[in-house]
N, C-alpha and C positions, 0 to 999 in steps of 0.2 A: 441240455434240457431233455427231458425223459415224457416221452409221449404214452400216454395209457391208454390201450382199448380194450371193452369188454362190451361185445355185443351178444354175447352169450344168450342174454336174458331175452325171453318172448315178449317180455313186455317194456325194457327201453334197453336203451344203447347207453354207455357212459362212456367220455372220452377227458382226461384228464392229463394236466402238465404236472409233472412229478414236483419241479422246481418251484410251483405255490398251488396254492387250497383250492384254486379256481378247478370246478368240476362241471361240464355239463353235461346233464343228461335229456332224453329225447323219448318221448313215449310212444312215438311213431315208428312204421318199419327203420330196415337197415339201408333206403337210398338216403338215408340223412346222414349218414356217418362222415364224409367227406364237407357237407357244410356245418358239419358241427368241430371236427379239427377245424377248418379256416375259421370259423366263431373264436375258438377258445385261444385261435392264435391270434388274432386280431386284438382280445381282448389282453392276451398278456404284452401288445407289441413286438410281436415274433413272426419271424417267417419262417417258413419247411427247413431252409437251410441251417435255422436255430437249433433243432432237435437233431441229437446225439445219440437216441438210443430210440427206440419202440418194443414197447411191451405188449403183447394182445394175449387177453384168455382167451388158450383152443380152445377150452369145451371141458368139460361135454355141458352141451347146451343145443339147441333150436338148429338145424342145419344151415336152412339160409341165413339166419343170423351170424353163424360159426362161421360159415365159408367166407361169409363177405369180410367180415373182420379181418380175416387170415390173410384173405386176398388182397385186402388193402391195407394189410400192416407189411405184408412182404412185397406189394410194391412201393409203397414208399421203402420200404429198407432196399431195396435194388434202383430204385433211381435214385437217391441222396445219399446210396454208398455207406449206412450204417447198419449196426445192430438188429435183428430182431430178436426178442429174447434174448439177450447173451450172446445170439451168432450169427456174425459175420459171415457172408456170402453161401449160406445154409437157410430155405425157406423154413417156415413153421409149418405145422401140417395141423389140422385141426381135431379134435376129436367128438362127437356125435354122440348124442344121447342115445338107449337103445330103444330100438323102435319096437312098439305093441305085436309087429309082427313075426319077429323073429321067435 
């Protein structure tokens, strides 16, 4: 099972199981992103241990949106020892919108 995050957006959070159409999203900040995986696991009858792989959009998007994602798409992949992106035991690294001020 293929876990999807994309917290990119400034205005919700999507977390998706690849394995069915169940999608939730959240139109609040990014501390929701952790009770909305246990939501969508719950709902499909799954536990952490069921996901095989994790997908997160770096960006470019919203910083703290980005970072958080990242952060918690490459801890889950270092504690349950899978995927992120495509790679094994290699973090994601996020990428950032450019800022007004540069």
């Amino acid at each position: 099972m293929i876990l999807k995050i994309d917290s990119t957006n400034r205005e919700k959070i999507t977390v998706s199981l690849d394995d069915t159409k169940i999608i939730e999203e959240q139109k609040l900040g990014s501390q929701v992103l952790l009770p909305l995986i246990v939501k969508i696991l719950k709902k499909q009858k799954a536990t952490f241990a069921d996901i095989s792989e994790i997908k997160v959009n770096i960006g470019p998007g919203s910083f703290t949106g980005t970072r958080v994602g990242v952060a918690v798409a490459n801890a889950l992949g270092f504690a349950l020892n899978i995927p992120v992106n495509g790679k094994k035991g290699k973090i994601a690294l996020p990428k950032y919108e450019k800022s007004k001020f540069d």
